[in-house]
OpenMM code with the backbone's topology and positions (N, CA, C; nanometers):
from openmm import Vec3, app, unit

residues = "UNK UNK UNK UNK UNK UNK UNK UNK UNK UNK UNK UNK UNK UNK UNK UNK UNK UNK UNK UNK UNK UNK UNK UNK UNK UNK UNK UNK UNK UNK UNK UNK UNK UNK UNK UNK UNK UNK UNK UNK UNK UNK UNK UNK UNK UNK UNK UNK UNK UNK UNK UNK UNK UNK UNK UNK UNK UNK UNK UNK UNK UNK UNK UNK UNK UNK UNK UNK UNK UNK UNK UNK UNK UNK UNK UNK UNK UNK UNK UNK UNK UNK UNK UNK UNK UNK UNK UNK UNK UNK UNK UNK".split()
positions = [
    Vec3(9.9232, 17.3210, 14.6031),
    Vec3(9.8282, 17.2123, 14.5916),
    Vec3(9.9040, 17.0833, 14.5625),
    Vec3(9.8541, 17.0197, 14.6364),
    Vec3(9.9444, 16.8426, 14.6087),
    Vec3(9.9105, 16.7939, 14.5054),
    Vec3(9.9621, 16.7153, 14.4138),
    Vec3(9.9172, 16.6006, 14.2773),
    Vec3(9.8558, 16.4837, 14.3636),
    Vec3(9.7613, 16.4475, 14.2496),
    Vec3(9.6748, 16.3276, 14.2794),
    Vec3(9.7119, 16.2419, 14.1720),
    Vec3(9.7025, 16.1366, 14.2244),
    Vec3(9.6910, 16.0164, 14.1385),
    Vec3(9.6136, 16.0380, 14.0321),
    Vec3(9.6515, 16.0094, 13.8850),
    Vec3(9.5545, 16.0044, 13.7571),
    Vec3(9.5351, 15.8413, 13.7376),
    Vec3(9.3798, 15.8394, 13.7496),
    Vec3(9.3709, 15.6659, 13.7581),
    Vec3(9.3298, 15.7075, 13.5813),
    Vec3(9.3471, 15.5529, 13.5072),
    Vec3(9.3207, 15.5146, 13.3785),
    Vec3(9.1689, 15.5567, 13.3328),
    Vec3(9.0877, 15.5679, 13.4151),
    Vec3(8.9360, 15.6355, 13.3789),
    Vec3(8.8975, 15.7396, 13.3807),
    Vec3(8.9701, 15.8485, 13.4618),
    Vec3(8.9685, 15.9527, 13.4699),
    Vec3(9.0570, 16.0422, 13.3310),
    Vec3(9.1678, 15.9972, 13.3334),
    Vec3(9.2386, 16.0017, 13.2073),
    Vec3(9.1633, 16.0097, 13.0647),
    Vec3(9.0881, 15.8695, 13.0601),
    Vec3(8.9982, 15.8694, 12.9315),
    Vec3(8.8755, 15.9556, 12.9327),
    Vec3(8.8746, 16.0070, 13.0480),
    Vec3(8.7260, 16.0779, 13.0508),
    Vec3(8.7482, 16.2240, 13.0625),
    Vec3(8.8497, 16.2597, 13.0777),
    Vec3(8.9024, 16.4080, 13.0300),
    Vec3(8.9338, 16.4169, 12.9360),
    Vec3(9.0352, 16.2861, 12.8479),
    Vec3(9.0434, 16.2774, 12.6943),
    Vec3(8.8998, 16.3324, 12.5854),
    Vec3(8.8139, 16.2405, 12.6120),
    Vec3(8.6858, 16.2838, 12.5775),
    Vec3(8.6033, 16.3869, 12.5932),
    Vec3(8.6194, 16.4507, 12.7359),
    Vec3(8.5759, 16.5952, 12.7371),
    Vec3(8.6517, 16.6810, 12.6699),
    Vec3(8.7866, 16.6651, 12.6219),
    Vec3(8.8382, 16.7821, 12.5409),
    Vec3(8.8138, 16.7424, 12.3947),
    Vec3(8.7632, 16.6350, 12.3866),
    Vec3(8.7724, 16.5687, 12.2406),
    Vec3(8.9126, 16.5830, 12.2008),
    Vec3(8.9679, 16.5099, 12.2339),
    Vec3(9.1382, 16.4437, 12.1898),
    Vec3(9.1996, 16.6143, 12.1978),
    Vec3(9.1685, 16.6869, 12.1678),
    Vec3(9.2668, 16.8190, 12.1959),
    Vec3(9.3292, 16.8617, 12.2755),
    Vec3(9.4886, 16.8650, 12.2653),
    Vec3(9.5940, 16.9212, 12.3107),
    Vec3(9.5825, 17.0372, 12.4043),
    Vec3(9.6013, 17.0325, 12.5178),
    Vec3(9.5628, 17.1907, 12.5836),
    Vec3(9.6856, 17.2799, 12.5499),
    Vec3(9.7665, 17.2221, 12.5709),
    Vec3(9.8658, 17.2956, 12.5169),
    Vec3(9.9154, 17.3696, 12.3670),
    Vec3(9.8851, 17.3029, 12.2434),
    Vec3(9.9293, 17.3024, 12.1146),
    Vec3(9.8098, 17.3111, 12.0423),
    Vec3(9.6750, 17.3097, 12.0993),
    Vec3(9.5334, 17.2374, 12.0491),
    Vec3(9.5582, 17.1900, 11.9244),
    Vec3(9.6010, 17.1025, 11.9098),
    Vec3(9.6043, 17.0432, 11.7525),
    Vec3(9.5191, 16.8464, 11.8600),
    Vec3(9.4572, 16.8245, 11.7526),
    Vec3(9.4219, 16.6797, 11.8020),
    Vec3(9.5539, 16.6054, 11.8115),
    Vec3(9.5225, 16.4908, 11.9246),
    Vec3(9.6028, 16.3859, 11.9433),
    Vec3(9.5200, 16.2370, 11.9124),
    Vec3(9.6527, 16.1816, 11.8396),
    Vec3(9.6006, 16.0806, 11.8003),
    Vec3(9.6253, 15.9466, 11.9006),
    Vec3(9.5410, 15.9137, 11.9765),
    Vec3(9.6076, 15.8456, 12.0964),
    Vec3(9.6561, 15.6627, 12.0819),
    Vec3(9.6213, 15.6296, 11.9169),
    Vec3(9.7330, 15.5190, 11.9138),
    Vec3(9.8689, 15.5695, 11.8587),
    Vec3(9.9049, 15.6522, 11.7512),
    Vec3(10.0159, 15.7088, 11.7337),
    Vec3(10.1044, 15.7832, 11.8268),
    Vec3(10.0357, 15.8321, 11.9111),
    Vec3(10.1265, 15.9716, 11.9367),
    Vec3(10.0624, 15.9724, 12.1573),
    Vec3(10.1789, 15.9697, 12.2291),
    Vec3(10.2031, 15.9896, 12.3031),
    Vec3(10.1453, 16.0913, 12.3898),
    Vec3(10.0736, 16.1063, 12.5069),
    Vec3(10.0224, 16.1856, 12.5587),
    Vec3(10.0467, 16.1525, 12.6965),
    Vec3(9.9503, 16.2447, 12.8127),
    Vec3(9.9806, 16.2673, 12.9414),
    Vec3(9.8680, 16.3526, 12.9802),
    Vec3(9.7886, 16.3451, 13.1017),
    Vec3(9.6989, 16.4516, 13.1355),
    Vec3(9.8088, 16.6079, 13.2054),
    Vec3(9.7389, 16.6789, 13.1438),
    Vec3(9.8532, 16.8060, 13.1974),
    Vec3(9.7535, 16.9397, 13.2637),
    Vec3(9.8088, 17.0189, 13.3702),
    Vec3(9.7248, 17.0783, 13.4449),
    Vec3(9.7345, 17.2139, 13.3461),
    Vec3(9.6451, 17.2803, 13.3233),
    Vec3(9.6194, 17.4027, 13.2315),
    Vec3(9.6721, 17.5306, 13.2887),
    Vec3(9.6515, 17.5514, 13.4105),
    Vec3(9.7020, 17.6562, 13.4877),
    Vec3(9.7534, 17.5592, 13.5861),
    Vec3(9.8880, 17.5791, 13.5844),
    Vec3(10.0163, 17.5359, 13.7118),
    Vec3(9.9478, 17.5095, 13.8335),
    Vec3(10.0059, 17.4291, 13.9028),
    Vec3(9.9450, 17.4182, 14.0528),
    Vec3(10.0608, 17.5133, 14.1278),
    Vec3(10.2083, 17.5329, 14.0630),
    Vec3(10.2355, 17.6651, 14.1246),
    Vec3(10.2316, 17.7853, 14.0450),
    Vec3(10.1034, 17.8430, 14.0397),
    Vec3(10.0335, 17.9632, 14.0095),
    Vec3(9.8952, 17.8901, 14.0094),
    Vec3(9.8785, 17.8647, 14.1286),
    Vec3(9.6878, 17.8476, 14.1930),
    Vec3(9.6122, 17.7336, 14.1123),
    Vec3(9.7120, 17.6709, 14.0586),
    Vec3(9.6081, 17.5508, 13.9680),
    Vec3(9.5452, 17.4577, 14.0280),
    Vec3(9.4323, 17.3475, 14.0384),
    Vec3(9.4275, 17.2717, 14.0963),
    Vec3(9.4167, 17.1613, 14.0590),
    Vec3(9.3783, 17.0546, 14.1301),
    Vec3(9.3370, 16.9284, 13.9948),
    Vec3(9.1966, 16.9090, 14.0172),
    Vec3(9.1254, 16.9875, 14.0001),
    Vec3(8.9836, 16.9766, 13.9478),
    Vec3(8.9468, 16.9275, 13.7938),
    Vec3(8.9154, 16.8411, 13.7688),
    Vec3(8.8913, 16.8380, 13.6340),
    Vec3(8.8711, 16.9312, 13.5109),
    Vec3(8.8393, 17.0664, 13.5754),
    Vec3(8.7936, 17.1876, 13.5045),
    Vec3(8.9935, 17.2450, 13.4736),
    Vec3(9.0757, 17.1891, 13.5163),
    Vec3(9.2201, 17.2674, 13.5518),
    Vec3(9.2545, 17.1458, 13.4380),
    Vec3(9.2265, 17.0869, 13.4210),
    Vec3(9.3378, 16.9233, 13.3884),
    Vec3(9.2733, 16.9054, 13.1934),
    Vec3(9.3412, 16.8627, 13.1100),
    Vec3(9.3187, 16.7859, 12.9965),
    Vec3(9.4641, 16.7700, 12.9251),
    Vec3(9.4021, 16.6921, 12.8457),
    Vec3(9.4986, 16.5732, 12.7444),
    Vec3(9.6193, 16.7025, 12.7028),
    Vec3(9.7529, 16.5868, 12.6907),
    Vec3(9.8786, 16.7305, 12.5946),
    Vec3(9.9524, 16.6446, 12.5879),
    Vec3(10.0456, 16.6458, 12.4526),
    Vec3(10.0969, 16.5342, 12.3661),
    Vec3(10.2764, 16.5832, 12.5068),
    Vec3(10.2768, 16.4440, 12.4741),
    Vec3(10.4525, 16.4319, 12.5484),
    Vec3(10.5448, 16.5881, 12.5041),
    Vec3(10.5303, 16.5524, 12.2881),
    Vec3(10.5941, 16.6553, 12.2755),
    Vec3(10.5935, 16.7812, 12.3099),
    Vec3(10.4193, 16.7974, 12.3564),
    Vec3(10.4430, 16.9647, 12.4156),
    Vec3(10.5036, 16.9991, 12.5318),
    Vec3(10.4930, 16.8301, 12.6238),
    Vec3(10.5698, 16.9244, 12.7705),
    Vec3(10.6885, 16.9895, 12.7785),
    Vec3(10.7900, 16.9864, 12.7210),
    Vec3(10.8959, 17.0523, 12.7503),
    Vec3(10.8729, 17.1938, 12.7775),
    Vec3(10.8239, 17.2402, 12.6320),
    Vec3(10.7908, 17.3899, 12.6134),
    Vec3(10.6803, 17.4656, 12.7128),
    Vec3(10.6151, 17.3383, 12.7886),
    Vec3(10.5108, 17.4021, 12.8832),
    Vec3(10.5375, 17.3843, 13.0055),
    Vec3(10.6156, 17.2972, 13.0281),
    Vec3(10.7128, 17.3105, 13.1503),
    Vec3(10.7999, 17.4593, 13.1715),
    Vec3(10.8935, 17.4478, 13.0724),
    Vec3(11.0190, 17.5841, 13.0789),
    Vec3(10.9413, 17.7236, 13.1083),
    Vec3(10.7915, 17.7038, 13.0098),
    Vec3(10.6765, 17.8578, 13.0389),
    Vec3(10.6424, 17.8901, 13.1813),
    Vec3(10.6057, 17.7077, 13.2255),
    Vec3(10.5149, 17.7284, 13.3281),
    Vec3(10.6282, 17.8005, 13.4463),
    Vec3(10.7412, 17.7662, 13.4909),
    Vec3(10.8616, 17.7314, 13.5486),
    Vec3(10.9244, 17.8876, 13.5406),
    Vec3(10.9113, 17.9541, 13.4161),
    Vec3(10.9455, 18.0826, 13.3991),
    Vec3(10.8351, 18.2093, 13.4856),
    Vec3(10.7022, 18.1340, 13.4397),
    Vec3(10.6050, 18.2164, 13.4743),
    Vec3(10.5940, 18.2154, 13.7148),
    Vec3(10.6220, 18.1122, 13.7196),
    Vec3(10.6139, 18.0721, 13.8762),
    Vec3(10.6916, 18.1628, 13.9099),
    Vec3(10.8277, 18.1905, 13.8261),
    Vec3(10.9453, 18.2254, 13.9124),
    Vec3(10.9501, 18.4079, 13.9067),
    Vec3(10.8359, 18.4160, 13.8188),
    Vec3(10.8210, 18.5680, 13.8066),
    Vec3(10.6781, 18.6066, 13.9052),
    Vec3(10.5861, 18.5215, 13.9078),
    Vec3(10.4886, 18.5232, 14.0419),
    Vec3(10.5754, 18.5459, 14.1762),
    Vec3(10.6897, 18.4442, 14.1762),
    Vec3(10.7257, 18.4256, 14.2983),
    Vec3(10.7778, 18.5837, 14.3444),
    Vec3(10.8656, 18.6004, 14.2243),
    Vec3(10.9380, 18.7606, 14.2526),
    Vec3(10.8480, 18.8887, 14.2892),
    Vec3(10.7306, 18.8897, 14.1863),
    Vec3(10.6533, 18.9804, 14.2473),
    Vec3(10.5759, 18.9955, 14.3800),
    Vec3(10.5350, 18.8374, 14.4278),
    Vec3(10.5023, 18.8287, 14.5935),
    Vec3(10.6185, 18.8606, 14.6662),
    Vec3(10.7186, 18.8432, 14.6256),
    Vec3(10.8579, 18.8721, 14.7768),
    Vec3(10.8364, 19.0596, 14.7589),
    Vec3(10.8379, 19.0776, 14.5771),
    Vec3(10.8291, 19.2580, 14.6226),
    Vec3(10.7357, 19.3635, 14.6795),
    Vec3(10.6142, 19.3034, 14.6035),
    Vec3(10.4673, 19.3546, 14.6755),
    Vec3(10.4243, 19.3528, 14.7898),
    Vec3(10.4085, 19.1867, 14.8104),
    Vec3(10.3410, 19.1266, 14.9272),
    Vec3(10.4591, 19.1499, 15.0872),
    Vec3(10.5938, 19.1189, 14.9941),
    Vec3(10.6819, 19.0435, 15.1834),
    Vec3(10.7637, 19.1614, 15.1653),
    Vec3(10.8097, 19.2546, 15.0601),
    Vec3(10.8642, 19.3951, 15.0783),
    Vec3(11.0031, 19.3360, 15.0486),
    Vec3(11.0252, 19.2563, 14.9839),
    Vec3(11.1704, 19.2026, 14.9474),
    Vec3(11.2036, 19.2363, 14.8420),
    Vec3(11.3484, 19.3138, 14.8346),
    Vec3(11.3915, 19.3434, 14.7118),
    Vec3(11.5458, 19.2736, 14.6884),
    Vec3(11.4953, 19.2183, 14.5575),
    Vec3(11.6388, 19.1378, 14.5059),
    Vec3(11.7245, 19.2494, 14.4191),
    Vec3(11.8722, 19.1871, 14.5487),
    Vec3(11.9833, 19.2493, 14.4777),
    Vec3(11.9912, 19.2500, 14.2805),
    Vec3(12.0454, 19.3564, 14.2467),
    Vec3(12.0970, 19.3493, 14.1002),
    Vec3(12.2574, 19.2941, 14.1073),
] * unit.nanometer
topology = app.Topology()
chain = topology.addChain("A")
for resn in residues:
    res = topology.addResidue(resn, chain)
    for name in ("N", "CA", "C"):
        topology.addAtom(name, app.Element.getBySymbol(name[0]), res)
């Protein structure tokens, strides 16, 4: 699935549907202190989309740790489609 543009209203209006909570960390964000970003809940590589129902608020500091998950988790999807699905088996 391709990324879309996050315009400034859409942003605040997912802020508010989660009520300031972190999807990632759920702890509230305080959005004059503390740094944030709209972040997709389930990966767009592992079937995510950007439906609004996929997308809410997550502080800067959590992306790292939800990046490296998400990034770990793709690359173990990916392995099980080459073995299941395409019959590919990776060398040891």
């Amino acid at each position: 699935t391709k990324r879309v543009k996050m315009t400034p209203a859409r942003a605040r209006r997912l802020f508010e549907a989660h009520q300031g909570i972190c999807v990632t960390c759920k702890q509230i964000i305080d959005p004059i202190h503390e740094d944030w970003f709209v972040e997709h809940v389930r990966p767009l590589d592992l079937a995510g989309t950007n439906d609004d129902w996929n997308l809410g608020p997550a502080h800067y500091r959590c992306k790292h740790q939800k990046d490296a998950s998400d990034r770990k988790l793709a690359t173990k999807a990916k392995h099980a489609k080459e073995k299941h699905v395409l019959g590919i088996r990776l060398s040891k």
